[in-house]
N, C-alpha and C positions, 0 to 999 in steps of 0.2 A: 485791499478788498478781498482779500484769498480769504477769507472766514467765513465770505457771503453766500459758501455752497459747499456744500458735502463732498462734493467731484468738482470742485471748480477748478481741478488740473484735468480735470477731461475739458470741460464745457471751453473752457477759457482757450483761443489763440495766442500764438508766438507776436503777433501785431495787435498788441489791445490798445497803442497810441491811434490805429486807425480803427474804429468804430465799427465804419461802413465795411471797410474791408473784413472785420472778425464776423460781423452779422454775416455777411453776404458766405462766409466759409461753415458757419452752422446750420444756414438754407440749405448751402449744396450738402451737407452730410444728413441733414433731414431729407432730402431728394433722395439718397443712397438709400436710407433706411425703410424709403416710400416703399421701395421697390422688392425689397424683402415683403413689406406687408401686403404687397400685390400680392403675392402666390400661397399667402396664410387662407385657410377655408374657414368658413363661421367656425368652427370646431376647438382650432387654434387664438381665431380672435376672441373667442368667448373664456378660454382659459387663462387668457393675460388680463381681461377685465376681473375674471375669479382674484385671481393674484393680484390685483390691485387693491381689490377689494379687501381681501386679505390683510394684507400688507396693513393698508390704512386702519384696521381695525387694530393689528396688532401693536402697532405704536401710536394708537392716538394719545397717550399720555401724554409723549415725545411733539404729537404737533399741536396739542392744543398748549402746553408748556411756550411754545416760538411764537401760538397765536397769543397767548399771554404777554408774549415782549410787545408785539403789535399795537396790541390794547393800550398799554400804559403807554408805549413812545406816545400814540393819536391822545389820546389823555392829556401828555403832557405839552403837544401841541396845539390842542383847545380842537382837537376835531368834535364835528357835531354829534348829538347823539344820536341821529339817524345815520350817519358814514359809520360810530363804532359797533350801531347794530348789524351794518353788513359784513362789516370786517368780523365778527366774534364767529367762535367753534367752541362749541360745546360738545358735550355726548349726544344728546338730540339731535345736535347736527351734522354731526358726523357719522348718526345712525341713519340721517337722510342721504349724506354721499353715498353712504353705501347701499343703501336701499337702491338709489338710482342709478348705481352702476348693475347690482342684481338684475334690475327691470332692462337694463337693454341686453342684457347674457339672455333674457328672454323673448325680446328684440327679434323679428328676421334679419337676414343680413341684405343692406338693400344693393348691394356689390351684384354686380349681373342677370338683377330682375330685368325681363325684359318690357319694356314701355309699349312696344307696338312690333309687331313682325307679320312677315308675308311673302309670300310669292308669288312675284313677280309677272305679269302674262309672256315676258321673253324665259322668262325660267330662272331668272337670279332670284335669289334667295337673302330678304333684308332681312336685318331685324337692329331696332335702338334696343341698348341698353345701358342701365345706372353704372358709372367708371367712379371710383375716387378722382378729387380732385387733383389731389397730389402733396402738395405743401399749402399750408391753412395758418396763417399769422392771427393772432387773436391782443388784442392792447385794451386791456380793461384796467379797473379801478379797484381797490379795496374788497375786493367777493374772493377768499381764496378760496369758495366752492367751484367757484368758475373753473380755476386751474382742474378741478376732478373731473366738471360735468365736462369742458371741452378735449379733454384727455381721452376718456371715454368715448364719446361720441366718436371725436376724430379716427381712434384706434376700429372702430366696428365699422364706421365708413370709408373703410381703407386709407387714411390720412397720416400723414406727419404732420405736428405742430409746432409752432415757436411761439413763445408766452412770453409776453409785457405784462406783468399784472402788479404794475406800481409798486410805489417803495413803501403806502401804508402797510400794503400785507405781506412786507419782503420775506420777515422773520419763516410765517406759515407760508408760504409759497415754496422759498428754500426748501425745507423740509417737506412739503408732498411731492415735490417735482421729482428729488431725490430719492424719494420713497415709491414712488409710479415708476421711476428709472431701473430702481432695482428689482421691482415686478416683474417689466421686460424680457429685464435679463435673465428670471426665473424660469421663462418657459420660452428661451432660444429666439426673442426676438430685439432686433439692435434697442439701444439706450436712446439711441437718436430718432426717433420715433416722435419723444418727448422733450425739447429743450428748452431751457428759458434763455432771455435775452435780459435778463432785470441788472445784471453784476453792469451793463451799459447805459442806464440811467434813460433818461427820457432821450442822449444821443442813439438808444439801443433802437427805439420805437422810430426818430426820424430811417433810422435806419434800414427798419423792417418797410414803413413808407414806401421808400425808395427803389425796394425792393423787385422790380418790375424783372419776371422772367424767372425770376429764382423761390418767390411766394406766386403762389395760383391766385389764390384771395385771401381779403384781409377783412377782417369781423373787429368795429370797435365795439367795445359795450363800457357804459359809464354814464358819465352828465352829458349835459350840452355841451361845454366846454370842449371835454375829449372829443366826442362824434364828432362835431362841426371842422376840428383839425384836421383829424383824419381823415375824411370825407372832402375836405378842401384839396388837402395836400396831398394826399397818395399819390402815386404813379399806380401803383400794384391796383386789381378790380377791388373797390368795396361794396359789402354787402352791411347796406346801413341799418344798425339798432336805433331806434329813437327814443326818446323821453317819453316819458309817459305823465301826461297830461290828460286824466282819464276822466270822463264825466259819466255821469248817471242822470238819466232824463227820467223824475216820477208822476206819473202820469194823475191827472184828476181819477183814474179807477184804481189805484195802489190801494192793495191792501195792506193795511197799517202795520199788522203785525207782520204781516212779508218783507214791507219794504225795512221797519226797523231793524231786523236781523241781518236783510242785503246791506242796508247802511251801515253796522255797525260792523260788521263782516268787513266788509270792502276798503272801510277805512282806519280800524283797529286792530285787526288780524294781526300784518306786519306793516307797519304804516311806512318803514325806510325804502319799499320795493317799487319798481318801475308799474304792479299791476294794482296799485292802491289807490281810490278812487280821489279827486284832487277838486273836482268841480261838480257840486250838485245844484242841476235844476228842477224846479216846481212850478207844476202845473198852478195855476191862480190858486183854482178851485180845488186845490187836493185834500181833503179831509186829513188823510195821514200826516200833515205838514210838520204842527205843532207834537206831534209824540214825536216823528222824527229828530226833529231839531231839538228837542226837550234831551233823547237821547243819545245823542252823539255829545251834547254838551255833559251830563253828565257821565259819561266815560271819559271827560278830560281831553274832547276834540274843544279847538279854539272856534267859533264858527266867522268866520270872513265873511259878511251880508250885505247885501243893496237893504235900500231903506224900509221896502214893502216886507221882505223877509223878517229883517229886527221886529218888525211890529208883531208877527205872529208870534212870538215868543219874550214876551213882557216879566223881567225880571231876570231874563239870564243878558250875561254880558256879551254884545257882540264887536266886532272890528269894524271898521266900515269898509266896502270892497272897493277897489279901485282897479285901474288898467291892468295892472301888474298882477294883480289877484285872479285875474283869467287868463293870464297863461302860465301864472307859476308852477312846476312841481314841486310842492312843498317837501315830500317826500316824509313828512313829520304830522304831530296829531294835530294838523289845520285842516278847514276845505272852506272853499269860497260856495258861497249859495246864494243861488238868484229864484227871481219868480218872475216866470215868466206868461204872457195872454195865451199864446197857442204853441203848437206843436211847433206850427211853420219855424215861430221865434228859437223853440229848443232846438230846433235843426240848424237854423242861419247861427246860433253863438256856435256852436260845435264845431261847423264849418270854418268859421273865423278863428277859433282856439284849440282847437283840437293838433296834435302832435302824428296823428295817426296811427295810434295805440289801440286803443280798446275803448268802446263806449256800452253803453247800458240802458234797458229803459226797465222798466216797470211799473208793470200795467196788467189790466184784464181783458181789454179788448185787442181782439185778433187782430183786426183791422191796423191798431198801432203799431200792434211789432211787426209786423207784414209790412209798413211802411217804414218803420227803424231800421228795416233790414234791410231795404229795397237802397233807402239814400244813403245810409251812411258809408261813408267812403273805409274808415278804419280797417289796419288785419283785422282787429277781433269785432263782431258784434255780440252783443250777450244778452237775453230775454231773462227777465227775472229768476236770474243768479247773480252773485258776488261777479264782480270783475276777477278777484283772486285766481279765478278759472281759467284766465291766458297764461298757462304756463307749462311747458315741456312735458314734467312729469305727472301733472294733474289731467293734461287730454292723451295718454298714453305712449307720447315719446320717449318714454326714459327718461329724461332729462333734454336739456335746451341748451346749444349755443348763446343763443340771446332771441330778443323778439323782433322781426324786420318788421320795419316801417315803410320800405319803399314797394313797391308793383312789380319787381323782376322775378324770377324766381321761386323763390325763397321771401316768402312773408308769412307773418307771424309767428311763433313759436318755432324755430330751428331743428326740427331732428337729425336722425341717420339720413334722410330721405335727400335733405335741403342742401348735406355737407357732399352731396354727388352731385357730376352731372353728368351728361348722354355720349355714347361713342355710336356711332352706326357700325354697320356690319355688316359687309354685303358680300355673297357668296355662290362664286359660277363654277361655270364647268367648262371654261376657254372662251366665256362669251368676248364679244368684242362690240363696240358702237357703231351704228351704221349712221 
């Protein structure tokens, strides 16, 4: 397996019979590296994102060439066409890493903002403020953009990373990790910064798991399958991404030509992404119905319908929807569509199907979205716009870790902000406690 890294005589331990032990020896050397990039000032961390930056430009031949091995092996293993749309790099998309590494060099650094400060009526002197976490394990799927944006990120928010990012995207993973490694090293800060864990197969990932004391926190991002592992099994804190099971509620006041472009936006855009709409429902009464559904089917969306919906739309072919059809993430050109009597009803199915992603409505009346907003539990809610709009780089984070689905912290779209958390600071002059 020595061919599976450019430095895999760096990366690699003397003990690679034992897994847990070679993981747990590249945490502590990410720990070491941590602590270098404590004492880097925005000035320094913005010049290593340059030079990554950099770097990835100047060999994308080189990575998009390893993301080409990618392709074909998934190819030759019958992956679907929505996995090998997130696995692929092109020039477009590697004009987007770069892009969203530029957008966070423009970034403040959220390293020592302070959150709250004061003095004291005895005279001490607090104040919180935003600390890197320290070491940030990340286990995704087939995105080897992932490996860019969490590199990034991490490096701005004073972090060291260890990367799982599956054996779909090994080929391109190898080669940026490699390539971000020797960025590092371009402007005097350690390699170990950035590691990956992939040459240890899915024993790497139990590994990182287990990880408790030597990872801070662990970010999965993928299907349900991956999160629901990880998130079962860690020992280490995780900070859960969830499926995106995203619905759009259109209201009896949509207007037709609004809503057709939110719908064909939301669902054709890039149909393989966690922010691409999955489930639409319809008001009884919505006049826009039949344009809608006229046009998503002609863009080559499949439409999944309860019986009342098929009827509005006589002549195109539809699926029949079942159980399964309200909570699938298709992640592909499907969406399930209901019709529903009222509001109340589009609230109770969302409640019941919904992943805690992002939801939608679209409408004219104030009163609705003021109420959409009011109940819906989701990180994102969205007023007639595309759903596409939950994401990193689209609401001005630079790019995104992934999108939290749970209430702690850190929900919705992940920035610099999410990847810190708080240190107090309290400061006397010999005070003592009575």
């Amino acid at each position: 397996m020595a061919n599976m890294s450019l430095d895999s005589a760096e990366t690699k331990t003397e003990s690679t019979t034992d897994v847990a032990t070679s993981v747990n020896q590249l945490a502590d050397r990410a720990r070491r590296a941590s602590r270098t990039l404590a004492r880097a000032n925005r000035d320094w961390k913005d010049k290593a994102l340059r030079a990554i930056a950099d770097t990835i430009d100047a060999h994308r031949q080189q990575i998009m060439a390893a993301n080409a091995k990618d392709l074909e092996n998934g190819r030759e293993r019958g992956t679907s066409a929505a996995m090998l749309d997130r696995l692929k790099l092109d020039d477009q998309r590697i004009d987007g890493l770069i892009s969203a590494l530029e957008e966070l060099i423009g970034l403040p650094d959220p390293v020592g903002r302070v959150v709250r400060g004061e003095t004291l009526p005895n005279g001490l002197r607090m104040r919180q403020i935003n600390v890197p976490m320290g070491v940030i394990g990340t286990i995704y799927e087939a995105r080897p953009n992932v490996t860019v944006d969490i590199a990034g990120l991490s490096l701005k928010s004073g972090n060291a990373v260890l990367l799982r990012g599956g054996s779909a995207a090994l080929n391109s993973n190898v080669a940026l990790v490699n390539y971000i490694r020797n960025a590092l090293e371009s402007v005097s800060l350690p390699r170990d910064l950035v590691i990956s864990v992939d040459e240890y197969g899915r024993e790497g990932a139990d590994a990182m798991m287990a990880a408790r004391g030597r990872i801070d926190v662990l970010i999965p991002r993928g299907g349900r399958e991956l999160i629901q592992r990880v998130v079962t099994t860690a020992k280490v804190p995780v900070i859960e991404t969830g499926e995106g099971n995203v619905h759009i509620f259109m209201s009896a006041s949509a207007d037709e030509e609004m809503a057709t472009d939110i719908l064909l936006n939301a669902k054709t855009h890039r149909p393989s992404v966690c922010n691409t709409v999955e489930t639409l429902l319809i008001a009884k009464d919505a006049p826009a119905a039949p344009a809608v559904l006229k046009a998503l089917a002609q863009a080559g969306v499949t439409l999944h319908t309860d019986a009342r919906v098929a009827s509005l739309v006589p002549g195109i072919e539809t699926i029949a929807a079942g159980e399964d059809d309200w909570r699938n993430e298709y992640l592909d050109l499907d969406i399930a569509v209901k019709l529903v009597d009222t509001m109340d009803e589009a609230l109770e199915h969302i409640r019941e199907y919904s992943t805690g992603h992002t939801e939608a409505i679209i409408t004219s009346s104030l009163a609705e979205s003021e109420r959409f907003i009011a109940e819906i539990e989701s990180a994102a809610v969205i007023v007639n716009a595309s759903t596409r709009f939950t994401d990193g780089g689209q609401l001005g984070l630079g790019a995104e870790v992934g999108i939290s689905t749970q209430k702690m912290h850190a929900r919705g779209p992940m920035g610099l902000t999410e990847l810190t958390t708080t240190k107090w600071i309290v400061q006397g002059d010999g005070h003592i406690r009575k």
